[in-house]
C-alpha positions as CSV (number, residue, x, y, z in Angstrom):
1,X,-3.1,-10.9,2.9
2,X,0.1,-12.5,1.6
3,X,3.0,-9.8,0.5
4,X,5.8,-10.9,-1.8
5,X,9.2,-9.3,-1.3
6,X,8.2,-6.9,-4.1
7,X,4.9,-6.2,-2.8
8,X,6.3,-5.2,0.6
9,X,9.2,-2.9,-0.9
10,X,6.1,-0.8,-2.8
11,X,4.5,-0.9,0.2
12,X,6.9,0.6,2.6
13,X,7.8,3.1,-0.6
14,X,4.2,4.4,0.0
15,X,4.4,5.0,3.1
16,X,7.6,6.9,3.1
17,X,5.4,9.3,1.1
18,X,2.4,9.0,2.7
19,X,3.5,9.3,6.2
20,X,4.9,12.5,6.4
21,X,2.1,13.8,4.4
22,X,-0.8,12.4,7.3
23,X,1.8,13.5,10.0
24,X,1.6,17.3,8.6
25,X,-2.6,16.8,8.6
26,X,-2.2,15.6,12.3
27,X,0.3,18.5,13.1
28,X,-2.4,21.1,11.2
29,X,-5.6,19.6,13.3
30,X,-3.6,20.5,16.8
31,X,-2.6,23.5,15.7
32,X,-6.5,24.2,15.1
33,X,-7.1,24.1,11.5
34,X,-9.0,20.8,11.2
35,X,-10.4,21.1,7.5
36,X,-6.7,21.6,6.1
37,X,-5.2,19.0,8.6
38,X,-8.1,16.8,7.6
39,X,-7.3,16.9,4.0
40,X,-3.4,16.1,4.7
41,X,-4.8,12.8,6.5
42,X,-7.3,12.2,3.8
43,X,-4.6,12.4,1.6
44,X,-2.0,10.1,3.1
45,X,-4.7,7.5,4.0
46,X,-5.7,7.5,0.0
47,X,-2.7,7.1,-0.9
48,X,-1.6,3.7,0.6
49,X,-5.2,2.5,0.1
50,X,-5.3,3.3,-3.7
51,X,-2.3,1.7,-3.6
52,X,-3.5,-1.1,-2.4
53,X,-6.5,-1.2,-4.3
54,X,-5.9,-0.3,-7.6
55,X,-4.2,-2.9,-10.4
56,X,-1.6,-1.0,-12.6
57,X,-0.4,-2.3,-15.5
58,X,2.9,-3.2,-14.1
59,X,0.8,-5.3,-11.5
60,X,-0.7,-7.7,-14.5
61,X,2.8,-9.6,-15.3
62,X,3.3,-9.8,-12.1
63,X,0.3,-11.1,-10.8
64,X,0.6,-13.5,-13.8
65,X,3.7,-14.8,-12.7
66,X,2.3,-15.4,-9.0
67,X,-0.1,-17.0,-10.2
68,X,2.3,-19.6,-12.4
69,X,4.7,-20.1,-9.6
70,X,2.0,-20.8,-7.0
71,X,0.7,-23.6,-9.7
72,X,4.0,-24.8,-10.0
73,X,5.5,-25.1,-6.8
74,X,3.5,-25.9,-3.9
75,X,4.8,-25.5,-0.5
76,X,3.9,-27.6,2.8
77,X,1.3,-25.2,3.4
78,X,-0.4,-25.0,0.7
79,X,-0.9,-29.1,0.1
80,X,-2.7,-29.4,3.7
């Protein structure tokens, strides 16, 4: 999977957010409450897969526009 510079500055947003919330559910399961510290993990895990996943509809013009440029102007790479 190919990220763009704007692609890679929404990912590591998400994890900023997600982390510490999967780091309190791993903190939870040692402390011996698995179904909470479960959730947390659950939680953080959803939340860079979603994501990931899921097209919003600030995601269409830019797709759109990936999609024209990588028409337009070809690299090396992509003519072998």
């Amino acid at each position: 999977m190919k990220l763009g510079i704007l692609d890679t500055v929404s990912l590591a947003a998400t994890l900023v957010l997600a982390l510490p919330i999967a780091l309190l559910g791993i903190d939870r399961i040692i402390a011996g409450e698995a179904a909470l510290g479960g959730a947390f993990v659950a939680i953080g895990v959803l939340m860079v897969l979603l994501r990931e996943k899921l097209t919003t509809p600030s995601d269409v013009p830019t797709s759109a526009a990936q999609k024209v440029v990588g028409k337009v102007a070809k690299t090396d790479d992509d003519e072998e």
